[in-house]
mmCIF file of the N, C-alpha and C atoms, coordinates in Angstrom:
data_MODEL
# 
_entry.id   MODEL 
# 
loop_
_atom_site.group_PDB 
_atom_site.id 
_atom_site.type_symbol 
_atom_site.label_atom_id 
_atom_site.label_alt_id 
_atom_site.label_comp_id 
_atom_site.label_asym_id 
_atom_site.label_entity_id 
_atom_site.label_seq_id 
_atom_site.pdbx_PDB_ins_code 
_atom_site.Cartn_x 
_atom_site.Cartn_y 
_atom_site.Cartn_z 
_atom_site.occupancy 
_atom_site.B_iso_or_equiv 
_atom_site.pdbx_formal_charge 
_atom_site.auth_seq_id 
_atom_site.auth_comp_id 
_atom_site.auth_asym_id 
_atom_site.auth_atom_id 
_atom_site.pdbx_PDB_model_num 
ATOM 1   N N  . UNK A 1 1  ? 8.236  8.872   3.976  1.00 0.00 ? 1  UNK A N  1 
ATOM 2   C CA . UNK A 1 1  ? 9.420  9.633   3.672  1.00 0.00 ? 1  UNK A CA 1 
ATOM 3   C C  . UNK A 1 1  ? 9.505  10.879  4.545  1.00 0.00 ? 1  UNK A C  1 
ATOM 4   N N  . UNK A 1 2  ? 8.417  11.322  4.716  1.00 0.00 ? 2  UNK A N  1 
ATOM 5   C CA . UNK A 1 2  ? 8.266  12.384  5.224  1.00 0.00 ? 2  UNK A CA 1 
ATOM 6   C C  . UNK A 1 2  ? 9.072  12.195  6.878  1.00 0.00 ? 2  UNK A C  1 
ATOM 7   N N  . UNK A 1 3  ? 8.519  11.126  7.571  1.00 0.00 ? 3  UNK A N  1 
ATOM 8   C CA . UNK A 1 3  ? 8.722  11.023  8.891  1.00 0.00 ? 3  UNK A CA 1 
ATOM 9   C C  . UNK A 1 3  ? 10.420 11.186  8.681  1.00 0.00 ? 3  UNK A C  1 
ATOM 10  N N  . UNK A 1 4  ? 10.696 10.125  7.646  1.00 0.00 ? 4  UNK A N  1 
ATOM 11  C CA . UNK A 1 4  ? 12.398 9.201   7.939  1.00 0.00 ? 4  UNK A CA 1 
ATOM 12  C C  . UNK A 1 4  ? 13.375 10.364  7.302  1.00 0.00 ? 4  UNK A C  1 
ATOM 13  N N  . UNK A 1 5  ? 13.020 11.475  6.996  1.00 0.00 ? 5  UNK A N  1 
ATOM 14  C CA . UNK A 1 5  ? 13.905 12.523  6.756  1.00 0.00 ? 5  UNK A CA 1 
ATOM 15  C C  . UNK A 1 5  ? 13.668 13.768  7.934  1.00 0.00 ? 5  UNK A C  1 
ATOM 16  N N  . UNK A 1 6  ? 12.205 13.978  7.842  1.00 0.00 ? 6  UNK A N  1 
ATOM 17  C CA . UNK A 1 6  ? 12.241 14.809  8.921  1.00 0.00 ? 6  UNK A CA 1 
ATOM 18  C C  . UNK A 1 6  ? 12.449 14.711  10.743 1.00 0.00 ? 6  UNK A C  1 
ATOM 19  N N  . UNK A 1 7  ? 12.349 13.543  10.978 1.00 0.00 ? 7  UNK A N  1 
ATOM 20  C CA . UNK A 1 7  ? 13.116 13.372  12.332 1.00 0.00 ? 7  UNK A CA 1 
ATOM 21  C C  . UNK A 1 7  ? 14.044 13.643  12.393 1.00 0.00 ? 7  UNK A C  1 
ATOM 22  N N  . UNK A 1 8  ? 15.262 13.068  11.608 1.00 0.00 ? 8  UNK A N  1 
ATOM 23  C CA . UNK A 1 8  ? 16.430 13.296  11.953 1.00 0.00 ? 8  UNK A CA 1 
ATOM 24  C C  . UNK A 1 8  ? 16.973 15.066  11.997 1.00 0.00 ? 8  UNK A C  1 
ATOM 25  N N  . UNK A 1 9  ? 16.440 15.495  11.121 1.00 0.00 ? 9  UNK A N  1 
ATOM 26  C CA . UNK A 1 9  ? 16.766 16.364  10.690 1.00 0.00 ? 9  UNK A CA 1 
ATOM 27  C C  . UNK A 1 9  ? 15.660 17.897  12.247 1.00 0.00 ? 9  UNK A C  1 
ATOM 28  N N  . UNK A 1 10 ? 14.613 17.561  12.452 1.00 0.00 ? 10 UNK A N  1 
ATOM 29  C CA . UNK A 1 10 ? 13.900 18.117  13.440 1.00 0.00 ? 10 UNK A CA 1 
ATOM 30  C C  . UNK A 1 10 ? 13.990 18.043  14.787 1.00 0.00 ? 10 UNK A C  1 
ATOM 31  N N  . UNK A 1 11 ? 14.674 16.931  15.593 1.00 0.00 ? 11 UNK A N  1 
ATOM 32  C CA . UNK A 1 11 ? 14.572 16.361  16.305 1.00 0.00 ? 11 UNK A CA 1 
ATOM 33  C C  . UNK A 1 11 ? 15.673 15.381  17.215 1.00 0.00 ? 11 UNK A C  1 
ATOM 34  N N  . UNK A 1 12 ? 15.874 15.632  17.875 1.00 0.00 ? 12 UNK A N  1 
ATOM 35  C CA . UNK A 1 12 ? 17.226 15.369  18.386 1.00 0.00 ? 12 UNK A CA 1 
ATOM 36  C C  . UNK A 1 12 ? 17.034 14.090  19.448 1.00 0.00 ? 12 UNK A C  1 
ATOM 37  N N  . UNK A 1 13 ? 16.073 13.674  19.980 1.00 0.00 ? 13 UNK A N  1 
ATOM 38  C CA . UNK A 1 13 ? 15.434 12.554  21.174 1.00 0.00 ? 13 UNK A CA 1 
ATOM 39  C C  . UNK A 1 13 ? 15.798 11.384  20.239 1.00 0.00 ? 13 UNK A C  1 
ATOM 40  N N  . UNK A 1 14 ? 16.428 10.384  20.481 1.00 0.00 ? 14 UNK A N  1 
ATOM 41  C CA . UNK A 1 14 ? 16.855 9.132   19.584 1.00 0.00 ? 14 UNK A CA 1 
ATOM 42  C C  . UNK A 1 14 ? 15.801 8.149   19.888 1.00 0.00 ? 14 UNK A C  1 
ATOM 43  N N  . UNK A 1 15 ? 14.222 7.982   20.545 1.00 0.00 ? 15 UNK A N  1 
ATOM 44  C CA . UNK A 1 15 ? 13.818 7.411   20.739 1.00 0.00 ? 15 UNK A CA 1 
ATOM 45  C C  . UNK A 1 15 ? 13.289 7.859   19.139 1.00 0.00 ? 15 UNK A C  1 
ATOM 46  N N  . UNK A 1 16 ? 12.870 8.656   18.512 1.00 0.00 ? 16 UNK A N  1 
ATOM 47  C CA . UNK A 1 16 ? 12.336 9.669   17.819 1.00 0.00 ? 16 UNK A CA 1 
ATOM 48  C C  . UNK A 1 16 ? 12.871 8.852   16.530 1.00 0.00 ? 16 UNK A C  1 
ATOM 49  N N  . UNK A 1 17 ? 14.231 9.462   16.282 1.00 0.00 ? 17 UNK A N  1 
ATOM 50  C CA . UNK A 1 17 ? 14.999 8.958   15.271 1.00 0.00 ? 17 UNK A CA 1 
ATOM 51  C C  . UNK A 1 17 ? 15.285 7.344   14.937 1.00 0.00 ? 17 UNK A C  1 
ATOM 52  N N  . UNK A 1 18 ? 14.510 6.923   15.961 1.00 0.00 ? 18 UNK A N  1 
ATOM 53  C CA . UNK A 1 18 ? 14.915 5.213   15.644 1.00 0.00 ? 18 UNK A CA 1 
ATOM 54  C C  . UNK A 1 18 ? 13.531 4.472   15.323 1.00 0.00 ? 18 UNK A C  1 
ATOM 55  N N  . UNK A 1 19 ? 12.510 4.984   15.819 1.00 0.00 ? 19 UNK A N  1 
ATOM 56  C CA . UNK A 1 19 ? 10.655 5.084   15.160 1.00 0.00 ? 19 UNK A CA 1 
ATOM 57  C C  . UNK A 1 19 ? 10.511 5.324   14.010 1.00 0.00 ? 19 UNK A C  1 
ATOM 58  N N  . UNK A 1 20 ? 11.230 6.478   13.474 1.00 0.00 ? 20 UNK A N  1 
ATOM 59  C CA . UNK A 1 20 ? 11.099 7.203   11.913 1.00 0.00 ? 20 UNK A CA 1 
ATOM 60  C C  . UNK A 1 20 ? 11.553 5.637   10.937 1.00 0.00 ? 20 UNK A C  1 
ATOM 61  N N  . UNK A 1 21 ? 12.436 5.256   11.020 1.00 0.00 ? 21 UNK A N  1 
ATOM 62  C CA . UNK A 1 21 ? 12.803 4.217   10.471 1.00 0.00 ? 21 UNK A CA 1 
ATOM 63  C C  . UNK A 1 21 ? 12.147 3.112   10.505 1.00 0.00 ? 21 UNK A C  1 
ATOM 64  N N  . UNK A 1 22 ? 11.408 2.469   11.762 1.00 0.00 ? 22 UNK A N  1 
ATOM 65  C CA . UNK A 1 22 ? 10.859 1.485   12.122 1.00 0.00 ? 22 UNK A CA 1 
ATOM 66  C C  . UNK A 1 22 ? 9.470  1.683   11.268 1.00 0.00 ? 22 UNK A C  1 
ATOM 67  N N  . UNK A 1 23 ? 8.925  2.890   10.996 1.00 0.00 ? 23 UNK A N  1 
ATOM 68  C CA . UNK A 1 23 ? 7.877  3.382   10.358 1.00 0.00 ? 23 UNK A CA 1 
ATOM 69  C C  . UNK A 1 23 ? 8.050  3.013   8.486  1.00 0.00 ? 23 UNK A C  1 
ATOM 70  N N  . UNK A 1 24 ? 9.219  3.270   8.194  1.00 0.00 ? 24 UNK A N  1 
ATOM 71  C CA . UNK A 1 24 ? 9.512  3.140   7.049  1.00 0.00 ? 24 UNK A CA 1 
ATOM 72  C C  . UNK A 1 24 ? 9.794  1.828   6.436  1.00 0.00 ? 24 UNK A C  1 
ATOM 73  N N  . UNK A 1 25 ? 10.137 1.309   7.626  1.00 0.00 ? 25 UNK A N  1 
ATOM 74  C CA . UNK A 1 25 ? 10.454 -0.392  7.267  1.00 0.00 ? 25 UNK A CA 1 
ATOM 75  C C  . UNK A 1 25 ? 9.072  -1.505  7.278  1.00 0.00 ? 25 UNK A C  1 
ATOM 76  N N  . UNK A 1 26 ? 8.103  -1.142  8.167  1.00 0.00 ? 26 UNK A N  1 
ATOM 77  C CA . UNK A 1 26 ? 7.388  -0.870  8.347  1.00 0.00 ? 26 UNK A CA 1 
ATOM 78  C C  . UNK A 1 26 ? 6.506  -0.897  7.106  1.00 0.00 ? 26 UNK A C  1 
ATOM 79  N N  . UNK A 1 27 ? 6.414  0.038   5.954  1.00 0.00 ? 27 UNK A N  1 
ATOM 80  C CA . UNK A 1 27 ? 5.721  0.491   4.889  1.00 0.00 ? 27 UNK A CA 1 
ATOM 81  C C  . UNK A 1 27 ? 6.401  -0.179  3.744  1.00 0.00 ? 27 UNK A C  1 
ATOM 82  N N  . UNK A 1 28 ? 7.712  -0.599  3.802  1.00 0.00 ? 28 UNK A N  1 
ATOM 83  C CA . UNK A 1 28 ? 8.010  -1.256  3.155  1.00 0.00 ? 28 UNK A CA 1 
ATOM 84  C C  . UNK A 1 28 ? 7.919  -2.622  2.744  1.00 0.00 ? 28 UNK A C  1 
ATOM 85  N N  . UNK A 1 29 ? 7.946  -3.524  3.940  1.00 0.00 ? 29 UNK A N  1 
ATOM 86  C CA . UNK A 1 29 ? 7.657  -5.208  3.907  1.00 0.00 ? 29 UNK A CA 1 
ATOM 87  C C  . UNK A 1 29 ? 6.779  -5.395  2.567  1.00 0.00 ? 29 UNK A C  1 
ATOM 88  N N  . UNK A 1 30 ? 5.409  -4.941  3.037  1.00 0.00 ? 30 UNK A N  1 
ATOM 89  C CA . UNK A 1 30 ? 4.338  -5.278  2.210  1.00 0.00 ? 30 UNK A CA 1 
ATOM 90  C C  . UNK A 1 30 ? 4.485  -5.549  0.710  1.00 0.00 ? 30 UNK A C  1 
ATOM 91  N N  . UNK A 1 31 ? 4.799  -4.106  0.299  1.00 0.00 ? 31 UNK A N  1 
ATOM 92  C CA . UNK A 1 31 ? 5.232  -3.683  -1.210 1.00 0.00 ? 31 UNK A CA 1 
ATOM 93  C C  . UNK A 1 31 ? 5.971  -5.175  -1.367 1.00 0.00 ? 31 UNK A C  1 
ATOM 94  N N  . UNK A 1 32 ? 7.431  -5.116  -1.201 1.00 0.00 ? 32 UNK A N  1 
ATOM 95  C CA . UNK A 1 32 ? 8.528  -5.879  -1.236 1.00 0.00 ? 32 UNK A CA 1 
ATOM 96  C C  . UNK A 1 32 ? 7.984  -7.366  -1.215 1.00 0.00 ? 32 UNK A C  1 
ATOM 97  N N  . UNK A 1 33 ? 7.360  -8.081  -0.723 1.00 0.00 ? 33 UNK A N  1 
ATOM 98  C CA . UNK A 1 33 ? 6.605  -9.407  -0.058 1.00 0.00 ? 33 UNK A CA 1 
ATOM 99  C C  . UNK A 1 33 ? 5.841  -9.807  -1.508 1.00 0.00 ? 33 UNK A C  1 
ATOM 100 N N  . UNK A 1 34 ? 5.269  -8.058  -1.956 1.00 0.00 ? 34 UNK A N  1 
ATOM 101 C CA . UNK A 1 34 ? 3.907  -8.526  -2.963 1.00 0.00 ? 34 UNK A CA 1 
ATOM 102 C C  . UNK A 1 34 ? 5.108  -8.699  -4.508 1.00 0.00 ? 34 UNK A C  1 
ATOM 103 N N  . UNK A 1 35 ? 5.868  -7.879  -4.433 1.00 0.00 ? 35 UNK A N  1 
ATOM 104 C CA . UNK A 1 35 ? 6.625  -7.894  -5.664 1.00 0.00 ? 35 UNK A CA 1 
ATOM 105 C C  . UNK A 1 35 ? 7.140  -9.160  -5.862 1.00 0.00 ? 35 UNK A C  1 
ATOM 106 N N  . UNK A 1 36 ? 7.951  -9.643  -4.558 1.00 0.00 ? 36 UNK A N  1 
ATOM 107 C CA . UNK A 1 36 ? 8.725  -11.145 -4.832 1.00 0.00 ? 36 UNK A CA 1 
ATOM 108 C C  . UNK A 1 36 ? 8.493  -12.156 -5.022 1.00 0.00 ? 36 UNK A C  1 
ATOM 109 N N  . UNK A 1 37 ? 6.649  -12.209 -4.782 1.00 0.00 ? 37 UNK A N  1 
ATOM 110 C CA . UNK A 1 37 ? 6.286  -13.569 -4.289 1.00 0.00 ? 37 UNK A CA 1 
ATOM 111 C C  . UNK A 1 37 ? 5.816  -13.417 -6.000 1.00 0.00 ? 37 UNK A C  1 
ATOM 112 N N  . UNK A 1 38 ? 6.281  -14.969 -6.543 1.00 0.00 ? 38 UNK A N  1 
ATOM 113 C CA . UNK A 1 38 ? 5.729  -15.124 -7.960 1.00 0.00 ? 38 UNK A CA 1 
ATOM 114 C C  . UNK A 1 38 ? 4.368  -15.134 -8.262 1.00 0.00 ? 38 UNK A C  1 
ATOM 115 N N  . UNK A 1 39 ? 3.395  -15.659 -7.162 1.00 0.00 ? 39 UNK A N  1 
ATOM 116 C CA . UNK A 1 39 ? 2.039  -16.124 -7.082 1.00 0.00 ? 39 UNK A CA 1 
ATOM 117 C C  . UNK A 1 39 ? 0.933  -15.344 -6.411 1.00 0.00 ? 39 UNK A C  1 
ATOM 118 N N  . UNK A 1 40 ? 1.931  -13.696 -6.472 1.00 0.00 ? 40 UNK A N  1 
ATOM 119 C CA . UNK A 1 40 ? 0.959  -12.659 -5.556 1.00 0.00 ? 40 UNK A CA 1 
ATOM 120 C C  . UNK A 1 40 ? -0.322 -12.455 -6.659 1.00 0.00 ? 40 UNK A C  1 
ATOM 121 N N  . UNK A 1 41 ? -1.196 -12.147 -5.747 1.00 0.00 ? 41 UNK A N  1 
ATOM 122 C CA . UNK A 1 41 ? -2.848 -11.358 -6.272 1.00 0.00 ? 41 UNK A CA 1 
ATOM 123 C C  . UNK A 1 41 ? -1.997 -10.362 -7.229 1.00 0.00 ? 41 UNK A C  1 
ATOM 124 N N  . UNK A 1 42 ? -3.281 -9.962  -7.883 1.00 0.00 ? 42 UNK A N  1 
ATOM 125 C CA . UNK A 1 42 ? -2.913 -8.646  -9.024 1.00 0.00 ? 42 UNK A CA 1 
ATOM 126 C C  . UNK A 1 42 ? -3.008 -6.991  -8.401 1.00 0.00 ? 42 UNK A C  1 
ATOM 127 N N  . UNK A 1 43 ? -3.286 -7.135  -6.942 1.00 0.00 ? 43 UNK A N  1 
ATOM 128 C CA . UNK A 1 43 ? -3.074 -5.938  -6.328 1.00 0.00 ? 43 UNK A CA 1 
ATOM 129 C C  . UNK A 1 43 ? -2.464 -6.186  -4.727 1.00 0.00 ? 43 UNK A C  1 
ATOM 130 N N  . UNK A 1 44 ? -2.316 -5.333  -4.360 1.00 0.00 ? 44 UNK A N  1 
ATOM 131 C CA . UNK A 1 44 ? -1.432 -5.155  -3.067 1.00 0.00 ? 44 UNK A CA 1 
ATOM 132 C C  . UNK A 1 44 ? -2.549 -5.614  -1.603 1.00 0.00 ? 44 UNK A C  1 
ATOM 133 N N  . UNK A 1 45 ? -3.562 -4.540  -2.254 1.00 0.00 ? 45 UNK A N  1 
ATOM 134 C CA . UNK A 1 45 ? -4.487 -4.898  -1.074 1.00 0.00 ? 45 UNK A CA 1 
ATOM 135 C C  . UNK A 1 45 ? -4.952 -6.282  -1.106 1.00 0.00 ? 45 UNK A C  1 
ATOM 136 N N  . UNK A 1 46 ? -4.702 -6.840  -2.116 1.00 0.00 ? 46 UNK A N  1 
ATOM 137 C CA . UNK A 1 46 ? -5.401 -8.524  -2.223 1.00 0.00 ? 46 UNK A CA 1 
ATOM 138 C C  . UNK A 1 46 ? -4.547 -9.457  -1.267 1.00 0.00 ? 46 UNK A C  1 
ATOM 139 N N  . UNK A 1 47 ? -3.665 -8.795  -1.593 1.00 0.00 ? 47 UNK A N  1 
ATOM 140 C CA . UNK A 1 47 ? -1.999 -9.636  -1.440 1.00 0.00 ? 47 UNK A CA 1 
ATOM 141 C C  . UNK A 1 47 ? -1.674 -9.363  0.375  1.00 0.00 ? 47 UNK A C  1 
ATOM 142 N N  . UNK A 1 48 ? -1.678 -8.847  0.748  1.00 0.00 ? 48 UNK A N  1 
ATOM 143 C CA . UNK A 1 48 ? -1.587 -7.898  2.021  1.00 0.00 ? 48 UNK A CA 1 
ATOM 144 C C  . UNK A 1 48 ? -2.010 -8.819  3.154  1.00 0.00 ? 48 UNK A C  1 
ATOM 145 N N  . UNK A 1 49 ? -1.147 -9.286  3.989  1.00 0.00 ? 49 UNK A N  1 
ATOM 146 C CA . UNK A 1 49 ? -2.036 -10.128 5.142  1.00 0.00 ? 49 UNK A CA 1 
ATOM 147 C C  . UNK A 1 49 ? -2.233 -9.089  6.402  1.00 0.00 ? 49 UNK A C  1 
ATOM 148 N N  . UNK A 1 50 ? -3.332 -9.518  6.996  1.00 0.00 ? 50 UNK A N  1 
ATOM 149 C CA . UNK A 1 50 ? -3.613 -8.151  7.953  1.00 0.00 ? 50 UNK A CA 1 
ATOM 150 C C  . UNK A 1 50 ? -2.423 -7.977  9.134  1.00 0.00 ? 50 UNK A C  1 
ATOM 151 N N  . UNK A 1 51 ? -1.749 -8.555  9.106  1.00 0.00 ? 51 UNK A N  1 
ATOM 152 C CA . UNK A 1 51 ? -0.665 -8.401  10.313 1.00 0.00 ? 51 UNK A CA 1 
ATOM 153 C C  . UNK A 1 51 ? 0.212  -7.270  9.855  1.00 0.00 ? 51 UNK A C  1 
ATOM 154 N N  . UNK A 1 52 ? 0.401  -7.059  8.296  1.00 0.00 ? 52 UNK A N  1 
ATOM 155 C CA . UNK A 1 52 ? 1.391  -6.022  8.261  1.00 0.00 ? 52 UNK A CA 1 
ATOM 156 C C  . UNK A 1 52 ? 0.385  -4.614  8.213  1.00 0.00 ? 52 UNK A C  1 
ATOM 157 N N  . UNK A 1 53 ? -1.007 -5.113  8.009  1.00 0.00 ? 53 UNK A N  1 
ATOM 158 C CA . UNK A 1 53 ? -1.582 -3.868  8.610  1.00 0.00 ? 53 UNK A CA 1 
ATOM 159 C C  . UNK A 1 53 ? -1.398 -3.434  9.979  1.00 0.00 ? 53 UNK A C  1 
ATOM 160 N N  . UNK A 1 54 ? -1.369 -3.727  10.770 1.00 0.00 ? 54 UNK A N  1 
ATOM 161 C CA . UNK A 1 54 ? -1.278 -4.023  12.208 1.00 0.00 ? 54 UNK A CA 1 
ATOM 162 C C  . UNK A 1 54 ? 0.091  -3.248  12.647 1.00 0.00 ? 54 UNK A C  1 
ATOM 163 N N  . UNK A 1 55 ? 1.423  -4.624  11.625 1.00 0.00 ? 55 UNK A N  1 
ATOM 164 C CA . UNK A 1 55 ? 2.672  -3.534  12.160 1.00 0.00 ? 55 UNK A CA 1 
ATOM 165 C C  . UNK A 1 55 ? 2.949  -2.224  12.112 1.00 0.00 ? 55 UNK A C  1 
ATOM 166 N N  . UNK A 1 56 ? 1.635  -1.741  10.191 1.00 0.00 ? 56 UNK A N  1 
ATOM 167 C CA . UNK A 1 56 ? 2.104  -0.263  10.289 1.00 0.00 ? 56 UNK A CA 1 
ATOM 168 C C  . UNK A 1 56 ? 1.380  0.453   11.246 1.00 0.00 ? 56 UNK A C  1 
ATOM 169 N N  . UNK A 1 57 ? 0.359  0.276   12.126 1.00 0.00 ? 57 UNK A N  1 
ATOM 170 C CA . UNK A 1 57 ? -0.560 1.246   12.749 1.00 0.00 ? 57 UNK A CA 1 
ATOM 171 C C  . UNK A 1 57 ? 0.381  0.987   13.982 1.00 0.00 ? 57 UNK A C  1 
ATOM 172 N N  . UNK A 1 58 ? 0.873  -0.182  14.353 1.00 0.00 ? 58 UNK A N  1 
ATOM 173 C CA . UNK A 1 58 ? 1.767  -0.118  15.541 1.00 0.00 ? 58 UNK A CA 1 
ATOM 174 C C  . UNK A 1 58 ? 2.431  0.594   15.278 1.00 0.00 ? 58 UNK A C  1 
ATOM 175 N N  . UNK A 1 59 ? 3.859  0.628   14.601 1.00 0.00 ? 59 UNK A N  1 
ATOM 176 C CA . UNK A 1 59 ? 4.972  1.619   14.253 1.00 0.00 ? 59 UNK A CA 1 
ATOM 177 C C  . UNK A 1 59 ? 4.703  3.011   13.975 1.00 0.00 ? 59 UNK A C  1 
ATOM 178 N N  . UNK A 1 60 ? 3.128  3.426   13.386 1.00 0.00 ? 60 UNK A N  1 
ATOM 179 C CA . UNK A 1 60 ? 3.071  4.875   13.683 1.00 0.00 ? 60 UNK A CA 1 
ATOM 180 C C  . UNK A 1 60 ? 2.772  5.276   14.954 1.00 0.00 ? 60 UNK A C  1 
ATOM 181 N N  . UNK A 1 61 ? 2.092  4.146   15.713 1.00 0.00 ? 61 UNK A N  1 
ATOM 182 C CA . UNK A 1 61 ? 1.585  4.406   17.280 1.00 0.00 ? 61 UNK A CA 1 
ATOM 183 C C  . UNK A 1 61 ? 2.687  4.949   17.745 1.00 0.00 ? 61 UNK A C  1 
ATOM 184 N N  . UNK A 1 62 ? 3.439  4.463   17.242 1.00 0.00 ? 62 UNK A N  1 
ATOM 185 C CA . UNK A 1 62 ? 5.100  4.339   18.113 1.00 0.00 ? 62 UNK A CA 1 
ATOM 186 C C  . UNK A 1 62 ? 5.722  5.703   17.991 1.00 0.00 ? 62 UNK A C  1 
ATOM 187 N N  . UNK A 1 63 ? 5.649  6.156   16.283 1.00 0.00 ? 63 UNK A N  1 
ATOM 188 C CA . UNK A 1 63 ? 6.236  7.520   16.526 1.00 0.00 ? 63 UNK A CA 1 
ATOM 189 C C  . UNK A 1 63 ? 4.988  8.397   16.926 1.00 0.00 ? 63 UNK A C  1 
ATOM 190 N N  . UNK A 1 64 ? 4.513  8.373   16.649 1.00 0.00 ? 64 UNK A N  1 
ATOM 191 C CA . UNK A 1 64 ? 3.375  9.397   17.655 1.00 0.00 ? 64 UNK A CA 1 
ATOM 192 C C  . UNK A 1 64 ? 3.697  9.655   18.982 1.00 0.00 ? 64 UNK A C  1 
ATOM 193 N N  . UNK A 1 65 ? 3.821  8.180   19.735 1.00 0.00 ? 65 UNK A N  1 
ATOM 194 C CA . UNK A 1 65 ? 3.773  8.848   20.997 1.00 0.00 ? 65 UNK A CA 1 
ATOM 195 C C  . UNK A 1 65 ? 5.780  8.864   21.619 1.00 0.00 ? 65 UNK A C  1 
ATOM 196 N N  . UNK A 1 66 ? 6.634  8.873   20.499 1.00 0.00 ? 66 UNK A N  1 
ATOM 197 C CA . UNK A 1 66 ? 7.974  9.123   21.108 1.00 0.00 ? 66 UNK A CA 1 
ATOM 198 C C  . UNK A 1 66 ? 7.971  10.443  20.168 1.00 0.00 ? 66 UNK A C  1 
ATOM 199 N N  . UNK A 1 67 ? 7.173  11.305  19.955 1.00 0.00 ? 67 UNK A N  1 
ATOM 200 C CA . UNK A 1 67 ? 7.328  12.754  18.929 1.00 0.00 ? 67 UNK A CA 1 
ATOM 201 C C  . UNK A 1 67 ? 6.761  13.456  20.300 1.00 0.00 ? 67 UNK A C  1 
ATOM 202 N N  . UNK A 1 68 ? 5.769  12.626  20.697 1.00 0.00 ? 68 UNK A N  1 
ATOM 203 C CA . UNK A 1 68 ? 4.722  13.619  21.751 1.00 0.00 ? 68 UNK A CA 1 
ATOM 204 C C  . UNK A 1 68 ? 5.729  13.616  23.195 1.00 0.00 ? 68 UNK A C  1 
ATOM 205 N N  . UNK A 1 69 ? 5.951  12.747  23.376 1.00 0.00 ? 69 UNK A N  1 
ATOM 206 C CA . UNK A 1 69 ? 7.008  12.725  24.445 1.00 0.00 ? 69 UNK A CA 1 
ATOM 207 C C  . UNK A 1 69 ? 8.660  13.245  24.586 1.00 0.00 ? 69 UNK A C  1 
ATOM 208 N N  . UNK A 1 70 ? 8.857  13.293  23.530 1.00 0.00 ? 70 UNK A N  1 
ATOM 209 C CA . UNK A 1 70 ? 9.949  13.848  23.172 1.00 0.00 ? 70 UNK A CA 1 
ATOM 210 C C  . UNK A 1 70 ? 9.287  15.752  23.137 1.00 0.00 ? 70 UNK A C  1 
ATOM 211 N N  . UNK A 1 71 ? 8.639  15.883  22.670 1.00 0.00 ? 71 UNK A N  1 
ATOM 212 C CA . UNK A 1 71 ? 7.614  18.160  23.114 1.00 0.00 ? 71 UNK A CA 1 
ATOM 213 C C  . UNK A 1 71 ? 7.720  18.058  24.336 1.00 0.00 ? 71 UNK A C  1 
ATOM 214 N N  . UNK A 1 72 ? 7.296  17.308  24.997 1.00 0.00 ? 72 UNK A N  1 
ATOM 215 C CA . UNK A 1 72 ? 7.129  17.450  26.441 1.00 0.00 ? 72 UNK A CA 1 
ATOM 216 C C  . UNK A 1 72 ? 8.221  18.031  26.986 1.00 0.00 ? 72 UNK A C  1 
ATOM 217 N N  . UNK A 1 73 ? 9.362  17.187  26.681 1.00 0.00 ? 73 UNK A N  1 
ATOM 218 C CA . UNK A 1 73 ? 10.813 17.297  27.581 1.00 0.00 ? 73 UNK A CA 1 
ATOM 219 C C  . UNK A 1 73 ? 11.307 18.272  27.134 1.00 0.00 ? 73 UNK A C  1 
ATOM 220 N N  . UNK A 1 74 ? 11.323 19.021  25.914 1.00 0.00 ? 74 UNK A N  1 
ATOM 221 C CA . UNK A 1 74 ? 11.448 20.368  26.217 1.00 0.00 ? 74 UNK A CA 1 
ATOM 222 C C  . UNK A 1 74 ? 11.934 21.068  24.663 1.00 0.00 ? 74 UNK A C  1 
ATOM 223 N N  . UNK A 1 75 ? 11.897 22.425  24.542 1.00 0.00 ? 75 UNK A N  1 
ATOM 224 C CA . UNK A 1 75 ? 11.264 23.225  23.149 1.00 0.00 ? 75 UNK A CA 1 
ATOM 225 C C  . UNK A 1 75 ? 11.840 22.148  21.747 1.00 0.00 ? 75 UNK A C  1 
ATOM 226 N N  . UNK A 1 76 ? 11.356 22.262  20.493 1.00 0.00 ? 76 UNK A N  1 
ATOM 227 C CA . UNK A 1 76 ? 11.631 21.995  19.508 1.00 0.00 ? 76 UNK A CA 1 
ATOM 228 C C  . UNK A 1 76 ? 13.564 22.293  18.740 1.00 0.00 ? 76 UNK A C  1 
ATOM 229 N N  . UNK A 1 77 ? 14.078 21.950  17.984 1.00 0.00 ? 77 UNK A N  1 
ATOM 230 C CA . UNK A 1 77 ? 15.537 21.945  18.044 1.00 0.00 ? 77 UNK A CA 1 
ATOM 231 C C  . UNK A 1 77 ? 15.410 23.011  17.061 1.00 0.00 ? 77 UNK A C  1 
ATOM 232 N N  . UNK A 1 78 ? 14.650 23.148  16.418 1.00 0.00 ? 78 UNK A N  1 
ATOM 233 C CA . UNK A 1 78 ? 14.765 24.622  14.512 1.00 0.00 ? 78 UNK A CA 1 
ATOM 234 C C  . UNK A 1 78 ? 13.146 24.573  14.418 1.00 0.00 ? 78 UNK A C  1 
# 
């Protein structure tokens, strides 16, 4: 939540603002996947296949380095 409100709102580079989301969607699958499926494990981590571990460490990779690249190009917006 943190990212997908505060980009937009911090940050003006749209590579930036379109990561924040990808991050959130991202964190969401899993949850959503474990709730629907009638025949999920009795916890999340049971339930969890490692690929959507994977997408979330990708998708934060992602805003990490379009936050860091986006300082570079020049001062902060507030």
């Amino acid at each position: 939540m943190v990212a997908l409100v505060g980009a937009p709102r911090h940050v003006r580079d749209r590579a930036v603002r379109g990561a924040a989301p990808l991050l959130a969607v991202a964190y969401l699958i899993p949850p959503a996947v474990w709730v629907v499926r009638p025949d999920g494990a009795q916890s999340l981590s049971k339930d969890m296949h490692p690929a959507f571990a994977g997408l979330i460490v990708a998708a934060s990779a992602v805003l990490v380095v379009t936050i860091r690249r986006a300082r570079r190009r020049g001062p902060p917006v507030r």
